[in-house]
C-alpha positions as a Markdown table, in Angstrom:
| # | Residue | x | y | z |
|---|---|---|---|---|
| 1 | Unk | 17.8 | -35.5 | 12.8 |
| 2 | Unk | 14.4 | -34.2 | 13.3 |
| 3 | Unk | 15.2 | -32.9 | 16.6 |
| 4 | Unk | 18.2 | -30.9 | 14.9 |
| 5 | Unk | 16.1 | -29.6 | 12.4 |
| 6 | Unk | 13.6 | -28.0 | 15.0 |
| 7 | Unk | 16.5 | -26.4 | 17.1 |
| 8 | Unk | 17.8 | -24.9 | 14.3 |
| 9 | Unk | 14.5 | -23.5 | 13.4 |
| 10 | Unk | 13.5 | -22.5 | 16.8 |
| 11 | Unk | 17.0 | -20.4 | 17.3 |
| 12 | Unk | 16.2 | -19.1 | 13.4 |
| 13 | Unk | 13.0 | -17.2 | 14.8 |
| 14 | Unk | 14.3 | -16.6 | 18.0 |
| 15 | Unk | 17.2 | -14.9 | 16.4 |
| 16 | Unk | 14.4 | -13.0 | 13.8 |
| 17 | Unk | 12.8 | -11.8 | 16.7 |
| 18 | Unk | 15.8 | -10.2 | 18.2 |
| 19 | Unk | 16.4 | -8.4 | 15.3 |
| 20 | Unk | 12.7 | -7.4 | 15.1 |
| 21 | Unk | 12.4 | -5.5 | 18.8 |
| 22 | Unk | 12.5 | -2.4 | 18.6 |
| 23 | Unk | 15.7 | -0.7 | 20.3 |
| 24 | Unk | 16.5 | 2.8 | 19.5 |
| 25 | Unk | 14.0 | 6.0 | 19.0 |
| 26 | Unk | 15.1 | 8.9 | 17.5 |
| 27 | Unk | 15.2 | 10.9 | 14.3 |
| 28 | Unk | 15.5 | 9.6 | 11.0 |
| 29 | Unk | 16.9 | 11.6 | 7.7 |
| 30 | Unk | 15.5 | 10.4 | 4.6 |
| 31 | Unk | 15.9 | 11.4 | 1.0 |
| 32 | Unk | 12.8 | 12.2 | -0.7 |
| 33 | Unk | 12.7 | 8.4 | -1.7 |
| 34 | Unk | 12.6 | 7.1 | 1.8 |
| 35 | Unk | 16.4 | 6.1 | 1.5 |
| 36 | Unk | 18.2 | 6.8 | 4.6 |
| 37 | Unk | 20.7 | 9.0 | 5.0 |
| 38 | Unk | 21.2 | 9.7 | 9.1 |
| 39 | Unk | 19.6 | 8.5 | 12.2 |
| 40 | Unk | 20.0 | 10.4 | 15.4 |
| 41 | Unk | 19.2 | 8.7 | 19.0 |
| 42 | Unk | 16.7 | 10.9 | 19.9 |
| 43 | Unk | 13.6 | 11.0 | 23.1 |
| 44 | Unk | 10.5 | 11.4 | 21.9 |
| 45 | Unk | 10.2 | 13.8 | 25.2 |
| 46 | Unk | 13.1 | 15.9 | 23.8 |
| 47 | Unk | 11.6 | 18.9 | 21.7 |
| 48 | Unk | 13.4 | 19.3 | 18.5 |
| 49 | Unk | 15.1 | 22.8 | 17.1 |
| 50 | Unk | 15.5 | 23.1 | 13.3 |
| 51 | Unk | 17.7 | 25.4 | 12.4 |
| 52 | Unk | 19.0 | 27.6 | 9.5 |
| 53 | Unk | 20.0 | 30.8 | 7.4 |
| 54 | Unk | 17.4 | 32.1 | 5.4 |
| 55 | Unk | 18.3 | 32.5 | 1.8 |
| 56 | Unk | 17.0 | 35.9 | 1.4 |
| 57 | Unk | 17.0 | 37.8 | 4.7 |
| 58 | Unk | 20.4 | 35.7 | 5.3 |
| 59 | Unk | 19.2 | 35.9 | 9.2 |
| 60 | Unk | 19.1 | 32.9 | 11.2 |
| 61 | Unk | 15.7 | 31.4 | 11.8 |
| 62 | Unk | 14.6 | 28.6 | 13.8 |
| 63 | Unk | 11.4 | 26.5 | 14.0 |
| 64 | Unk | 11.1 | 24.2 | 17.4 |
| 65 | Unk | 8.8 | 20.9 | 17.4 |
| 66 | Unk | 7.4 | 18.6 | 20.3 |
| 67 | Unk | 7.5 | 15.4 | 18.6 |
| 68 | Unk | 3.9 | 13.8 | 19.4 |
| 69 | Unk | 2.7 | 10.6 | 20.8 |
| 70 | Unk | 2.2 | 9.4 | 17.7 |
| 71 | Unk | 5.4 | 10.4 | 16.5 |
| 72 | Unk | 4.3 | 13.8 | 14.9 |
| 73 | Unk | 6.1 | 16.8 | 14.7 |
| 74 | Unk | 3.9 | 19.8 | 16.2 |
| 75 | Unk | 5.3 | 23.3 | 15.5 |
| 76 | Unk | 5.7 | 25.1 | 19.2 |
| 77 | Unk | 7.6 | 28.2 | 18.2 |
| 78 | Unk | 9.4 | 29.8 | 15.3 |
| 79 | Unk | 11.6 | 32.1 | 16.0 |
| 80 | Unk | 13.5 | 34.9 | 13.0 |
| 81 | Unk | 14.9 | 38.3 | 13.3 |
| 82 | Unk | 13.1 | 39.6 | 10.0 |
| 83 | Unk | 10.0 | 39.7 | 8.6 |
| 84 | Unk | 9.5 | 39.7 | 5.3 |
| 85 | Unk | 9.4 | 36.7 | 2.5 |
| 86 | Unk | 8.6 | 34.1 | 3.7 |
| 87 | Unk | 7.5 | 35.0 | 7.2 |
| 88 | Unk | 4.5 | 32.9 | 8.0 |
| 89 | Unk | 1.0 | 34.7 | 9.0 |
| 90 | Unk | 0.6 | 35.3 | 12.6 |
| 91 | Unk | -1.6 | 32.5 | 13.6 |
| 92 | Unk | -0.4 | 32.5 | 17.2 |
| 93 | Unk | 1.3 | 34.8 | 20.0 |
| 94 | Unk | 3.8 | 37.5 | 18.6 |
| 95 | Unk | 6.4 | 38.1 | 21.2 |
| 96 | Unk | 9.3 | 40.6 | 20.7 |
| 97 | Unk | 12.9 | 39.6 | 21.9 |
| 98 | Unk | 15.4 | 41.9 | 23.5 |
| 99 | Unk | 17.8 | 40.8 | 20.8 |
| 100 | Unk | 15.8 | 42.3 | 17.6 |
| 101 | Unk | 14.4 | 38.5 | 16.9 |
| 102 | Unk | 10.3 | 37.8 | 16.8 |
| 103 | Unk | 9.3 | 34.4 | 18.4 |
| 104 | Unk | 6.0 | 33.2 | 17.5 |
| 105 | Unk | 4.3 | 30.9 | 19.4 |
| 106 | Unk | 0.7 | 28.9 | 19.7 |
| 107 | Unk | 0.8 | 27.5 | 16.3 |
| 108 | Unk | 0.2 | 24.1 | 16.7 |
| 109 | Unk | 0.6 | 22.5 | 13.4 |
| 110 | Unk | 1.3 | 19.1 | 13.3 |
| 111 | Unk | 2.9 | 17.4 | 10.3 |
| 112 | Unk | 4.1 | 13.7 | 9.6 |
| 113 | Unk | 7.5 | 14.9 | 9.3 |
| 114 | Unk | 9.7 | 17.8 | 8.3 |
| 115 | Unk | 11.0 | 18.3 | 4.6 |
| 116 | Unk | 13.9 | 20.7 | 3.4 |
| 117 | Unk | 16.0 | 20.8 | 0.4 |
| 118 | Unk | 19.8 | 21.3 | 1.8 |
| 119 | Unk | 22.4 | 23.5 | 0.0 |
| 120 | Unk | 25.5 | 24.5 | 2.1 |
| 121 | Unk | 25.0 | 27.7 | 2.0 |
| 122 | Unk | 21.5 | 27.2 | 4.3 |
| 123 | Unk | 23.6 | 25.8 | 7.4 |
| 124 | Unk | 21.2 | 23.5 | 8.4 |
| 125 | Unk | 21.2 | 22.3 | 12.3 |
| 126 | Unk | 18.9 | 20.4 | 14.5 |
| 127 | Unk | 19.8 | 21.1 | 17.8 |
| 128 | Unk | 19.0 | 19.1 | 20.8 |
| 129 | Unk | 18.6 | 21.1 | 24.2 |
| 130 | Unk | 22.2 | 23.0 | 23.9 |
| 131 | Unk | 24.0 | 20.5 | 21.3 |
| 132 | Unk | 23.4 | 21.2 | 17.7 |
| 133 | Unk | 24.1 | 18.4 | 14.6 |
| 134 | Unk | 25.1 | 20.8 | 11.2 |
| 135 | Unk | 23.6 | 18.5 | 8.6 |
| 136 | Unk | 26.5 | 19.6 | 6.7 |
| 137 | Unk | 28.1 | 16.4 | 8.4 |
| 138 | Unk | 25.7 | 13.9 | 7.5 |
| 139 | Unk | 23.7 | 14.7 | 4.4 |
| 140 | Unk | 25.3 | 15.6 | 0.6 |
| 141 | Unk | 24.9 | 18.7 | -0.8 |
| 142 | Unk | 22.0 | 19.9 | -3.4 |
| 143 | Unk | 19.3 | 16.9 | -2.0 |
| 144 | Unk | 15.7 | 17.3 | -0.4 |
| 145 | Unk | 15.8 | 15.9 | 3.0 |
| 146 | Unk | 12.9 | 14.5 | 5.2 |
| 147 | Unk | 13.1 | 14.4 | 8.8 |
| 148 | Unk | 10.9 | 12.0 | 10.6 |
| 149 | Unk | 10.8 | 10.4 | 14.4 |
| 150 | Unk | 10.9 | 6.8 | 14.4 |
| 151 | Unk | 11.5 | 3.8 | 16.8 |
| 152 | Unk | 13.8 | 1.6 | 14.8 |
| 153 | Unk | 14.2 | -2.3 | 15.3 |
| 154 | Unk | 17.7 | -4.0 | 15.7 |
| 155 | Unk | 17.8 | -4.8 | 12.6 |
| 156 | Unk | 17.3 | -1.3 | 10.9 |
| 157 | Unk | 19.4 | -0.1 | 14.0 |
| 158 | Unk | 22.6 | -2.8 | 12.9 |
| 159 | Unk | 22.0 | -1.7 | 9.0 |
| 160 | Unk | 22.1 | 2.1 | 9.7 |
| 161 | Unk | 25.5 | 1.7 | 11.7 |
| 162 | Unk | 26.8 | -0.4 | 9.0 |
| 163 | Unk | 25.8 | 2.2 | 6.7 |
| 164 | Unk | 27.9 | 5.0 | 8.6 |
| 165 | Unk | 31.2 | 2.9 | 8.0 |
């Protein structure tokens, strides 16, 4: 009986520890009450393009991020075809395109994650070297969203699949 009872026990934490290891990287839509909403398989080598239409220029604009070693978002370039509200100061290098849009460059601010508040009308992306993900698909309208890397467990990896069903 005893020898049951620590078998069972040892297969309890070895099965706890399964589910423990972390499995999948990637990046991780929240609500603004750490609920989750979406998790896309992503490299933390693979920069990061968000993407959208500004409400009042109505001209795309996107912002691209290196995610950081400590799982950071670090601005490397913004990217809009108007200036005006809105437009962030020049803190880096100004370069004009060929195609009327102004890419900025050299800013280098990091922050924990990335926070929006999605209506339709915005078409929010993120786009990951030449495939984009319209957030349309995977977030309800009217809601403040929070995008943040993550290396999730088995566990959180099983629960966010069963989630998506």
């Amino acid at each position: 009986m005893l020898k049951n009872i620590i078998i069972y026990c040892g297969l309890v934490l070895v099965v706890a520890g399964i589910l423990m290891v972390p499995v999948q990287s990637g990046l991780l839509l929240t609500n603004n009450k750490g609920n989750s909403l979406y998790f896309f398989p992503w490299d933390k080598d693979e920069d990061v393009t968000i993407g959208w239409r500004h409400s009042v220029e109505l001209t795309p604009w996107e912002e691209t991020y290196m995610i950081t070693k400590t799982g950071e978002l670090l601005l490397k370039s913004t990217t809009y075809k108007s200036y005006g509200a809105g437009t962030p100061d020049t803190d880096g290098k100004v370069e004009f395109l060929a195609n009327e849009f102004v890419r900025v460059t050299g800013i280098e601010r990091t922050i924990p994650y990335y926070s929006l508040f999605y209506v339709p009308m915005s078409n929010y992306y993120l786009e990951q070297q030449t495939k984009k993900y319209p957030l349309s698909q995977v977030v309800p309208d009217n809601i403040n969203v929070q995008i943040h890397y993550k290396v999730v467990s088995m566990y959180e990896w099983l629960w966010l699949k069963i989630k998506r069903l």
